[in-house]
C-alpha positions in Angstrom: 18.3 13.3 -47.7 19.3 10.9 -49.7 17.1 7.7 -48.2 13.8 9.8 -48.8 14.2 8.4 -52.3 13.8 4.9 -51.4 11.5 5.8 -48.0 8.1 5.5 -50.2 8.9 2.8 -52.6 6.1 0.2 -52.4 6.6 -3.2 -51.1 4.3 -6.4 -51.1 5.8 -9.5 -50.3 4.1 -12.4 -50.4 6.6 -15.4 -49.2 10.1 -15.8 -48.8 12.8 -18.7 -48.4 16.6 -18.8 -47.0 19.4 -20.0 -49.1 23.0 -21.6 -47.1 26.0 -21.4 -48.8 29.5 -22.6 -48.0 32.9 -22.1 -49.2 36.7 -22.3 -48.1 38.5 -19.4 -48.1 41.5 -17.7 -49.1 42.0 -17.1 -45.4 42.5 -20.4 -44.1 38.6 -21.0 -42.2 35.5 -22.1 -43.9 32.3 -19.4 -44.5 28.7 -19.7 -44.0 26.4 -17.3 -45.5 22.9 -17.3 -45.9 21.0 -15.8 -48.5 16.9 -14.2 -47.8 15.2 -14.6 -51.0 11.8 -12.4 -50.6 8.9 -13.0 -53.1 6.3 -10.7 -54.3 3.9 -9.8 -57.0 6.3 -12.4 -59.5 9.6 -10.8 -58.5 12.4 -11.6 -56.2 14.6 -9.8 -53.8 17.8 -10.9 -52.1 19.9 -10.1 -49.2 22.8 -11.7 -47.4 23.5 -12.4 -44.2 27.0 -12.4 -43.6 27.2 -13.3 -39.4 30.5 -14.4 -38.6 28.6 -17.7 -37.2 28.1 -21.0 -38.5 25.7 -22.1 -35.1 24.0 -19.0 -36.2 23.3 -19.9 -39.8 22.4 -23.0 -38.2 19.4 -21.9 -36.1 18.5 -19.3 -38.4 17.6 -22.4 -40.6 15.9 -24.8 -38.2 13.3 -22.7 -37.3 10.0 -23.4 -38.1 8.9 -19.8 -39.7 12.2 -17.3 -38.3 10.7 -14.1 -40.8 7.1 -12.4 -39.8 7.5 -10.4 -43.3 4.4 -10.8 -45.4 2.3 -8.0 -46.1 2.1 -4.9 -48.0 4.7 -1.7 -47.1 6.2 1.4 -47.8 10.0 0.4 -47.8 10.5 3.1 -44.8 7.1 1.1 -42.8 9.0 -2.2 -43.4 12.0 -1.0 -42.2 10.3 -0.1 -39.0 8.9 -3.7 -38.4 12.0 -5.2 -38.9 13.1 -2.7 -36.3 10.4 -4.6 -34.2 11.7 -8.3 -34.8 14.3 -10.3 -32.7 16.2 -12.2 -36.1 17.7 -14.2 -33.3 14.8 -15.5 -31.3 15.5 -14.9 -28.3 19.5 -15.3 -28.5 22.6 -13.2 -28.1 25.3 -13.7 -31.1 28.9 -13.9 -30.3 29.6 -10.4 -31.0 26.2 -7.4 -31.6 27.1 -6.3 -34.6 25.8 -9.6 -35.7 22.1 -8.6 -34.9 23.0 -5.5 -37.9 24.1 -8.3 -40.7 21.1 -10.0 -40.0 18.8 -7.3 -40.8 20.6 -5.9 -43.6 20.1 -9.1 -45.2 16.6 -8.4 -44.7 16.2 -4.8 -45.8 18.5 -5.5 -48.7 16.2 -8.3 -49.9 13.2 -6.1 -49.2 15.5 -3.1 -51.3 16.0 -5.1 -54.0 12.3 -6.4 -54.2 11.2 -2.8 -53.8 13.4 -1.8 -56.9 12.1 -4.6 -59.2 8.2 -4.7 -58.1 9.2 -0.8 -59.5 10.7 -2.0 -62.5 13.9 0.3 -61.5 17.2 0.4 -60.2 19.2 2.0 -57.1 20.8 4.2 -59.9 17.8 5.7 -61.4 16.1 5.8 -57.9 19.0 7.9 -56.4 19.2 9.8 -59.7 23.2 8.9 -60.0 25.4 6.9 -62.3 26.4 3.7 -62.3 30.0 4.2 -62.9 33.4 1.7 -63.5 34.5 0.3 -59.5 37.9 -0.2 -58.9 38.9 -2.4 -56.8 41.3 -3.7 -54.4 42.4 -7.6 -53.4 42.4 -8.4 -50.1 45.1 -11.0 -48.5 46.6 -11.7 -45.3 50.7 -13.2 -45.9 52.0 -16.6 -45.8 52.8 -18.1 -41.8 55.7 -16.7 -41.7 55.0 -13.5 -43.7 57.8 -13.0 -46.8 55.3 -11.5 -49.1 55.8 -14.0 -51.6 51.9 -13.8 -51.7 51.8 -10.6 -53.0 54.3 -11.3 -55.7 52.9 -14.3 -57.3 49.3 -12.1 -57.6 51.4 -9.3 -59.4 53.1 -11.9 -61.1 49.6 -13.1 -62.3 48.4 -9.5 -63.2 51.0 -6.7 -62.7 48.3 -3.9 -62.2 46.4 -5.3 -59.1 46.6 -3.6 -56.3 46.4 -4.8 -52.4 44.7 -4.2 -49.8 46.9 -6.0 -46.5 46.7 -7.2 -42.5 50.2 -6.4 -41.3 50.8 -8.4 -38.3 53.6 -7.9 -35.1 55.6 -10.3 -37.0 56.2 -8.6 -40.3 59.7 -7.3 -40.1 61.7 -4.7 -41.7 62.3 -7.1 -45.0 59.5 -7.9 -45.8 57.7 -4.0 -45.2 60.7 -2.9 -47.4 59.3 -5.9 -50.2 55.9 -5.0 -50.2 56.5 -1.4 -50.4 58.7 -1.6 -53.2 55.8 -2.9 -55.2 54.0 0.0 -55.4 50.9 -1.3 -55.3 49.8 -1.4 -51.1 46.9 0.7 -51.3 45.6 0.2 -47.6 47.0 -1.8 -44.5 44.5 -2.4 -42.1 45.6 -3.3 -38.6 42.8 -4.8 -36.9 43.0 -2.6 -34.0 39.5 -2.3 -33.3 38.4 -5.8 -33.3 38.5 -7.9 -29.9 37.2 -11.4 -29.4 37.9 -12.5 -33.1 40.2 -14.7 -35.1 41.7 -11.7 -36.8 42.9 -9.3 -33.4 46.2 -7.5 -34.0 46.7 -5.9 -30.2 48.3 -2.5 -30.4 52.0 -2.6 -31.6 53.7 0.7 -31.5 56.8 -1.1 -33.4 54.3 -2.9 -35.9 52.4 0.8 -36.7 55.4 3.2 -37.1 57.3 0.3 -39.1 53.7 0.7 -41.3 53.2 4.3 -41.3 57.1 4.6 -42.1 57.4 2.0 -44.8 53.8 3.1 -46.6 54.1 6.7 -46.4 51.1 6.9 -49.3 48.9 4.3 -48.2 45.7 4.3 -46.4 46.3 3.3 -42.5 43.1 1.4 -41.1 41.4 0.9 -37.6 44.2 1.2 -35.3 44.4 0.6 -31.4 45.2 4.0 -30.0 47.1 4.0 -27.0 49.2 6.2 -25.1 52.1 4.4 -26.8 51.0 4.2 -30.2 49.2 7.5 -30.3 52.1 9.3 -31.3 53.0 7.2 -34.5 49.9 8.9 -35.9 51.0 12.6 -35.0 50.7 14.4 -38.1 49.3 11.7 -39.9 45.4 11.6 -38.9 44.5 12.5 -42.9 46.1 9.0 -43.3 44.0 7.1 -40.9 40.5 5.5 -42.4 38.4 3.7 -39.7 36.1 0.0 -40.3 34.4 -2.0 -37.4 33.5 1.1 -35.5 31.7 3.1 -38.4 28.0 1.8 -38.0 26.0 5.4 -38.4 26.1 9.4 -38.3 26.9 8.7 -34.4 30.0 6.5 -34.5 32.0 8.9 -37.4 31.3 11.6 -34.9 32.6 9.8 -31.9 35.8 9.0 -33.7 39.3 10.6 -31.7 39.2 13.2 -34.6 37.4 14.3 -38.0 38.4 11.6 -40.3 39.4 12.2 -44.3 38.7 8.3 -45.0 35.9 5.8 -43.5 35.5 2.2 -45.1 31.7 1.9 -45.8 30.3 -2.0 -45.5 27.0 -1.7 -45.7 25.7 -4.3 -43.4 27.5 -3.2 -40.8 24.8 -0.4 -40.8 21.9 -2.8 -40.8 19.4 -0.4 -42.2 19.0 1.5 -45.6 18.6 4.8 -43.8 21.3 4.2 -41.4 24.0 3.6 -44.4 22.2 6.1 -46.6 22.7 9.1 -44.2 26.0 8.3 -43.6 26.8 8.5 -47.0 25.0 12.1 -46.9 27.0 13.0 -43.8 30.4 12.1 -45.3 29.5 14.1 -48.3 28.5 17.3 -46.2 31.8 16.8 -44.6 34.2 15.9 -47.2 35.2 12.4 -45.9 36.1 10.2 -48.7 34.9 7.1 -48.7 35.7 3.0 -50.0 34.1 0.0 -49.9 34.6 -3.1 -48.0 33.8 -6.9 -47.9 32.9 -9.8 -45.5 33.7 -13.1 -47.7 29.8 -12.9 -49.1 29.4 -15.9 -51.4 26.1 -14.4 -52.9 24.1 -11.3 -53.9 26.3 -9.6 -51.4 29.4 -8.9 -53.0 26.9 -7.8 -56.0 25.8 -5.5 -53.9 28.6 -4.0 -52.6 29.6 -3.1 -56.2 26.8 -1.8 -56.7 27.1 1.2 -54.1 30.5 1.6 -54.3 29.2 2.5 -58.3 27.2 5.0 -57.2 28.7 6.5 -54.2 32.8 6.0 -54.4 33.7 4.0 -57.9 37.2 5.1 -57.9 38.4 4.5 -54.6 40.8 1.7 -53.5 37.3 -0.7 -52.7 37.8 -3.8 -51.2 35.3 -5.5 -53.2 37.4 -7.7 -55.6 34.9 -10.4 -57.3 34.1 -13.4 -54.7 36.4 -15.7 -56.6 39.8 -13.5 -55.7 38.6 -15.2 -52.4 39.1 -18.7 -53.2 41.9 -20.8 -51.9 43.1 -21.3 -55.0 42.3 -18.9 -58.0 42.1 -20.2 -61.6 41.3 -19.5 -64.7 40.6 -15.8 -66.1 39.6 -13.7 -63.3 37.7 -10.0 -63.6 40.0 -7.1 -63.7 39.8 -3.5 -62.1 37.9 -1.6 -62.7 34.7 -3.8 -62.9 32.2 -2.5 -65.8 28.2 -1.6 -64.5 26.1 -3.7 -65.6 24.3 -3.4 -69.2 21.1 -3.5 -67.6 20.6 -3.7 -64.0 17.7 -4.1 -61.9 16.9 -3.8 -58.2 19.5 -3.6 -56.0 21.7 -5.7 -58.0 25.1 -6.2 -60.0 24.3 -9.1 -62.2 
């Protein structure tokens, strides 16, 4: 199993702080992060937290002492005692999957601390390359949606390619624009989220005008019903599944075998949980890509940095954090995104 070779790594901490950040985004709304910065034996760790939750950032910061961390480990001991600790204090988030960002914040810190107290990296722990990561950009369309978007990024650099949130009101013109690009890699349709900013309710018309008009793109979390089950008859290798995919258990409890799974790692909330997930997906062919959250930190340096190792030339959507600005300038990194000339811990620097 792959996480036995991070289970032993050695792990003191000694102290630790927590970082906010804040930025607008590309998508219209405003993102908190906040960063755990764990210190030990004169090296630092980091991790982000990426909850969907300003309050949350909020009280994470005002209290008194939130993380009971200091000691001396075996990476797979600290991940127990995290296991132990309520990161909310007594709290429910808005939505559960919150409680898993949380503590991947803190296992990645602890990870990445692990790694450098080691003087190594993920790579040479893993025994894998760190390998070239393509990657996708990720937009939603203008309000309402012509795709002009779209064109103006391909204007900018004609070999990007897209990673899209169709929504009931795209029509016929504007699938028939987009498509003609060539360069729609994966059209995710929010199906499994409820409760958030971003739902998309199940659309029959929306899904076989997608499926129709992208027949070589990636299809992503869709609501199946007994009316838009059908659109997907035939096309199941098609289909690649986010917000549900949190461990061995939820790939299994999908409606069938999947060929494609987005893997965000804090999603997972522990090492071992993404780690043998990663196994099981390679013990049953699934191919895999990475995914994002808006992190304004060590997060998005993170995501690289498994999507390296584990699926480099997949249609990730990891673009660089400043493809998520409101208003990109200047010379922007292009796909695919080099490794590092020397990494260390966890990171992507």
């Amino acid at each position: 199993m792959t996480y036995d070779a991070v289970a032993d790594l050695e792990l003191r901490i000694d102290d630790y702080d927590l970082e906010r950040y804040e930025r607008d985004t590309s998508s219209g709304f405003t993102r908190t992060t906040t960063v755990v910065v764990l210190h030990g034996d004169g090296e630092t760790g980091r991790g982000e937290d990426v909850t969907y939750e300003t309050d949350a950032h909020d009280a994470f910061h005002a209290e008194a002492d939130p993380l009971d961390v200091a000691g001396e480990y075996a990476f797979d001991e600290f991940s127990a005692h995290v296991d132990d600790l309520d990161l909310f204090f007594g709290t429910e988030p808005d939505q559960d999957v919150f409680r898993n960002y949380r503590r991947w914040a803190v296992e990645s810190a602890a990870l990445d601390l692990a790694l450098r107290q080691a003087d190594a990296n993920l790579a040479e722990r893993l025994d894998r390359t760190y390998d070239p990561v393509r990657f996708v950009v990720s937009t939603r369309l203008e309000d309402p949606p012509t795709g002009d978007r779209v064109l103006a990024w391909l204007d900018r650099n004609p070999d990007l390619e897209f990673k899209l949130d169709p929504t009931s009101d795209w029509t016929d013109a504007v699938v028939d624009r987009l498509a003609a690009t060539g360069a729609v890699r994966t059209l995710d349709l929010k199906g499994q989220y409820h409760g958030t900013t971003v739902d998309q309710p199940a659309d029959p018309d929306l899904y076989e005008r997608v499926v129709d008009g992208f027949p070589d793109a990636l299809v992503e979390d869709p609501a199946l019903t007994d009316e838009t089950r059908p659109v997907f008859d035939g096309e199941e290798a098609r289909v690649t599944w986010d917000y549900p995919i949190r461990s061995v258990e939820t790939v299994e409890d999908l409606p069938w075998e999947p060929e494609w799974l987005n893997i965000k790692p804090s999603r997972f909330g522990s090492v071992e949980a993404l780690l043998d997930t990663l196994d099981y997906c390679r013990g049953h062919d699934i191919d895999c890509f990475g995914g994002g959250q808006f992190e304004l930190d060590v997060g998005r340096e993170h995501l690289h940095a498994f999507a390296s190792l584990f699926y480099p030339d997949s249609p990730n959507d990891v673009a660089p954090r400043a493809y998520n600005d409101p208003d990109p300038s200047g010379d922007l990194p292009e796909s695919p995104l080099a490794p590092p000339p020397d990494p260390r811990g966890l990171g992507w620097d």
